[in-house]
DRENDO-1510 file (C-alpha; in Angstrom, 1 decimal, always signed):
<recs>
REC; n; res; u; v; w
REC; 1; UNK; +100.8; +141.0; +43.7 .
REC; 2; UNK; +101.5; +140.9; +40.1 .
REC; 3; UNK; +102.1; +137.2; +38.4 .
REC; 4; UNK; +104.2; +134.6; +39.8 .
REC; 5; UNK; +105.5; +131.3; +38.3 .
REC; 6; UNK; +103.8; +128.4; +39.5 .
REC; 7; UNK; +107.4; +126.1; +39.7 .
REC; 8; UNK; +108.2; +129.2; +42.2 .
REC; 9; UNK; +105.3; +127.7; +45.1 .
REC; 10; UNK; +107.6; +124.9; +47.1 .
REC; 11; UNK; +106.3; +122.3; +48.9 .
REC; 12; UNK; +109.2; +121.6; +51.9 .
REC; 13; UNK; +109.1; +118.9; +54.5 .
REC; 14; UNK; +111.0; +118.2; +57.5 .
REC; 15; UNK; +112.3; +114.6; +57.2 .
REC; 16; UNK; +114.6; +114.6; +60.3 .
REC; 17; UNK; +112.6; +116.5; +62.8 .
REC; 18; UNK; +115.5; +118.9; +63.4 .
REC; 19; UNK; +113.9; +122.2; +61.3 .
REC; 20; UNK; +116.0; +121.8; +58.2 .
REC; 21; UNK; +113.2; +121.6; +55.3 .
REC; 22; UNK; +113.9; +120.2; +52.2 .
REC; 23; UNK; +112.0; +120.3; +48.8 .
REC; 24; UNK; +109.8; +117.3; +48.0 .
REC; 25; UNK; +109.4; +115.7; +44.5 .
REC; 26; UNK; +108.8; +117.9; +41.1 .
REC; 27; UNK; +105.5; +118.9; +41.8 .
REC; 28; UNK; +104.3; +120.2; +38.4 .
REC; 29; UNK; +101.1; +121.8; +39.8 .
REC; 30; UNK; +100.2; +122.7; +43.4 .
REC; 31; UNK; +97.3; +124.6; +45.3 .
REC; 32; UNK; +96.4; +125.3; +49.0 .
REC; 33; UNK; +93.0; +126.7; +50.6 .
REC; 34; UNK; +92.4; +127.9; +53.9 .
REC; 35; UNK; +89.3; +127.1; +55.6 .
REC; 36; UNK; +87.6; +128.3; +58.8 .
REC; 37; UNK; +84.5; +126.4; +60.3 .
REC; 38; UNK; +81.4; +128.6; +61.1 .
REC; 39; UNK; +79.5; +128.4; +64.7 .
REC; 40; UNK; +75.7; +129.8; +64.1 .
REC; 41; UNK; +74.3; +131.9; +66.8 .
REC; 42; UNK; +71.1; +132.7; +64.7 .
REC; 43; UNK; +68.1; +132.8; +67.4 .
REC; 44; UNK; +64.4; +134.0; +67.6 .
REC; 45; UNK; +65.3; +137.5; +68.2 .
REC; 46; UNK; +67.4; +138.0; +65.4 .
REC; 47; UNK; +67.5; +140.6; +63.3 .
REC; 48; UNK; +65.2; +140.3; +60.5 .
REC; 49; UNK; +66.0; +136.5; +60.9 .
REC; 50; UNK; +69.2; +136.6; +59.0 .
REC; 51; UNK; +71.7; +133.8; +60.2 .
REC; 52; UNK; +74.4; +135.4; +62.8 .
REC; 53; UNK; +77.7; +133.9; +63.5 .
REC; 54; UNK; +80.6; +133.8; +66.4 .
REC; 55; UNK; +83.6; +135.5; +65.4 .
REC; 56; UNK; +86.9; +133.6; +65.6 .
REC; 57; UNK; +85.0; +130.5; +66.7 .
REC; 58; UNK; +85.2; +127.8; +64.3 .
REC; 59; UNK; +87.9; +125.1; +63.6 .
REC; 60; UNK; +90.3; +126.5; +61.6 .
REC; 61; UNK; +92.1; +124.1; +58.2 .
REC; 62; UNK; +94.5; +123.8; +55.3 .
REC; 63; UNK; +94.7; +121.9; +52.8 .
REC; 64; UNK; +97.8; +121.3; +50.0 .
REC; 65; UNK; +97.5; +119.9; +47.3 .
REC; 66; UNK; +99.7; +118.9; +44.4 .
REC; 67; UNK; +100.7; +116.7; +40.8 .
REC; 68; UNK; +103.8; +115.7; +39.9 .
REC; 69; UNK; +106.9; +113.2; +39.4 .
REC; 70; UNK; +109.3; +112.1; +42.3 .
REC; 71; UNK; +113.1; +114.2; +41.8 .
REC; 72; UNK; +115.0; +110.5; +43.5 .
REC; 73; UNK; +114.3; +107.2; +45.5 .
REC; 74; UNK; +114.8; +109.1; +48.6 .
REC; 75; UNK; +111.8; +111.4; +48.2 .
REC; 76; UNK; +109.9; +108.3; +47.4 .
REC; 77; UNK; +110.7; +106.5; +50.1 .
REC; 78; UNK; +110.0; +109.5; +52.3 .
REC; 79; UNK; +106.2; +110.6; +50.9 .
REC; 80; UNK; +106.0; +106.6; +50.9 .
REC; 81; UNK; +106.8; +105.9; +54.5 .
REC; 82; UNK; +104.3; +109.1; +55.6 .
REC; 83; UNK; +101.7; +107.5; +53.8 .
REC; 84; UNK; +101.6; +104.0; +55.2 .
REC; 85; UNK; +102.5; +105.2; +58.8 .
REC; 86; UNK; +100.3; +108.3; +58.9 .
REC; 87; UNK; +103.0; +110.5; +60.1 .
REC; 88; UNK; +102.5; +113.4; +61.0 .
REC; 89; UNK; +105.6; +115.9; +60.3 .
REC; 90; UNK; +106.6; +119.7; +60.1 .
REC; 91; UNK; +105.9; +121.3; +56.2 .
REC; 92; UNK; +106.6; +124.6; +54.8 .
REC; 93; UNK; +104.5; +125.8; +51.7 .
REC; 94; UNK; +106.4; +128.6; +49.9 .
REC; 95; UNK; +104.4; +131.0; +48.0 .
REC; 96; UNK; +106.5; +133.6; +46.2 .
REC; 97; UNK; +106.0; +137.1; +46.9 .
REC; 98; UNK; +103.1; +135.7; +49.5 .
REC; 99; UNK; +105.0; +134.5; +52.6 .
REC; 100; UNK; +105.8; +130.8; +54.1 .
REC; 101; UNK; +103.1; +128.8; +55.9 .
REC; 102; UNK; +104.5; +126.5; +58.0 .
REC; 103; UNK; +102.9; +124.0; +60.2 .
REC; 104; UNK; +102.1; +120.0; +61.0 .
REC; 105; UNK; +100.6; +118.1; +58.3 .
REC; 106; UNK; +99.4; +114.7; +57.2 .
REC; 107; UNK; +99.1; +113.3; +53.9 .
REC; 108; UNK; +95.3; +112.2; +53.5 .
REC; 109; UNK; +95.6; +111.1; +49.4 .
REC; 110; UNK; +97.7; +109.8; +47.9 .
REC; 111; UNK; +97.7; +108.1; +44.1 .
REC; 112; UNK; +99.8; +106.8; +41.6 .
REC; 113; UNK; +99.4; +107.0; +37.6 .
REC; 114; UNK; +101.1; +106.0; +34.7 .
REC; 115; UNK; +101.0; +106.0; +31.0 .
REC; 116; UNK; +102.8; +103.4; +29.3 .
REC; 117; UNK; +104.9; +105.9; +27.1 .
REC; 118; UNK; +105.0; +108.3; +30.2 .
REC; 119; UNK; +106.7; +108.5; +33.2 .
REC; 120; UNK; +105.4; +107.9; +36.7 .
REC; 121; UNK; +103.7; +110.2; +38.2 .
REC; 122; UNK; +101.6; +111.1; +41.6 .
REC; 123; UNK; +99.1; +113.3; +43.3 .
REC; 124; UNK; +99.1; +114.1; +47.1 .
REC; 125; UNK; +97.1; +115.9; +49.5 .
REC; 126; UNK; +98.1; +117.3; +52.8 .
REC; 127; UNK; +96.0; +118.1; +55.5 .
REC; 128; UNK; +96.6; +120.6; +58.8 .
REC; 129; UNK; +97.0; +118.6; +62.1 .
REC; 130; UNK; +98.2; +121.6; +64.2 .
REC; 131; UNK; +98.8; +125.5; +64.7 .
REC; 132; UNK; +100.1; +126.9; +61.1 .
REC; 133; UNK; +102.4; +130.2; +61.5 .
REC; 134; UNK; +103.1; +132.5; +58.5 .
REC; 135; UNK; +106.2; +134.6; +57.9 .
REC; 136; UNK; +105.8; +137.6; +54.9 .
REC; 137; UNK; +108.4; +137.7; +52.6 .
</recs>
């Protein structure tokens, strides 16, 4: 994959529940990791005692994360609302020239920070709370 702008990675949410996804806030830097739990099935009799493991066994996770400064009031309102009711919604992660990962999330962090000759901005941090599906480009 050769080099990609990092304003090109979208962070898209759901708001209405009716699979029309639009962007969230002007995230200025973004990241996502994939994670996948490991069940040990090391016993006596194993080879040379090295550690064995179950394939395809362990709890599978995402997590997104991202910096940046709300684009309106609605977007604020939105990420706002999620946060204090825990809500649990449909997201899309766009990575160019990757594919889309899309899936239900929560937001687990979330912080506010300010300068006083700056503007406002945030940081967020979204979790997996479901099946994620990916579609290549």
């Amino acid at each position: 994959m050769a080099a990609q702008k990092g304003k090109d990675l979208l962070l898209k949410v759901d708001t209405t529940g009716t699979g029309s996804f639009s962007t969230v806030a002007g995230l200025r830097s973004r990241s996502i990791a994939f994670n996948a739990e490991t069940v040990d099935v090391t016993h006596a009799e194993s080879v040379g005692e090295w550690r064995e493991l179950l394939a395809g066994a362990g709890v599978k996770s995402a997590r997104v994360a991202g910096a940046g400064i709300f684009k309106d009031a609605t977007s604020d309102a939105t990420i706002r609302a999620y946060v204090f009711d825990g809500t649990i919604r449909e997201w899309q992660i766009v990575i160019p020239d990757f594919g889309t990962i899309e899936g239900l999330f929560q937001i687990t962090s979330f912080e506010l920070s300010g300068r006083h000759d700056a503007e406002v901005a945030f940081e967020i941090t979204l979790e997996s709370a479901g099946l994620l599906t990916f579609t290549a480009p």
